[in-house]
C-alpha positions, 0 to 999 in steps of 0.5 A, spaced: 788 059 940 791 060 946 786 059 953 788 062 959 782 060 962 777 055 963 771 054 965 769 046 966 761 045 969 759 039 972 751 039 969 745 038 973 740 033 972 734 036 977 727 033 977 730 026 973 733 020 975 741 023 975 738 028 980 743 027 985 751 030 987 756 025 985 763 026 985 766 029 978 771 023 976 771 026 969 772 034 970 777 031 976 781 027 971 781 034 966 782 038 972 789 034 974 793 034 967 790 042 966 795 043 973 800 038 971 800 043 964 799 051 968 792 052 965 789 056 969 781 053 971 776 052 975 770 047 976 763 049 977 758 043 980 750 045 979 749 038 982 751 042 988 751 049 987 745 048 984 743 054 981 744 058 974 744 065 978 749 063 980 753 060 975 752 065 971 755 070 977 760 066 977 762 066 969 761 074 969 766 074 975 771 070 973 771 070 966 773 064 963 777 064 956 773 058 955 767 053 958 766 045 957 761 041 960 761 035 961 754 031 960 750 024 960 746 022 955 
């Protein structure tokens, strides 16, 4: 499968103990060897962005091949 786009979301946790914006060391690491390969990607933080409205705005504007999520369990 070839993916010339790709979407990574830093999930948001309102209302519970993870509800805080903290930096996205994962999706950072993810984000750098994407480059480093020429893949097209952008990052989407609902801990500050903080809404589904616009995520979903968002996805239907850049049209991503592909989302990951990165969650806590």
């Amino acid at each position: 499968m070839v993916t010339n786009r790709l979407l990574l979301i830093n999930a948001g946790y309102p209302g519970s103990h993870y509800d805080y914006v903290s930096l996205p060391v994962g999706i950072g690491y993810l984000s750098e060897t994407l480059s480093k390969d020429n893949i097209e990607h952008e990052i989407f933080d609902l801990g500050a962005n903080g809404s589904y409205r616009r995520l979903k705005r968002f996805i239907a504007s850049y049209r991503p091949d592909l989302i990951g999520f990165s969650l806590m369990s």
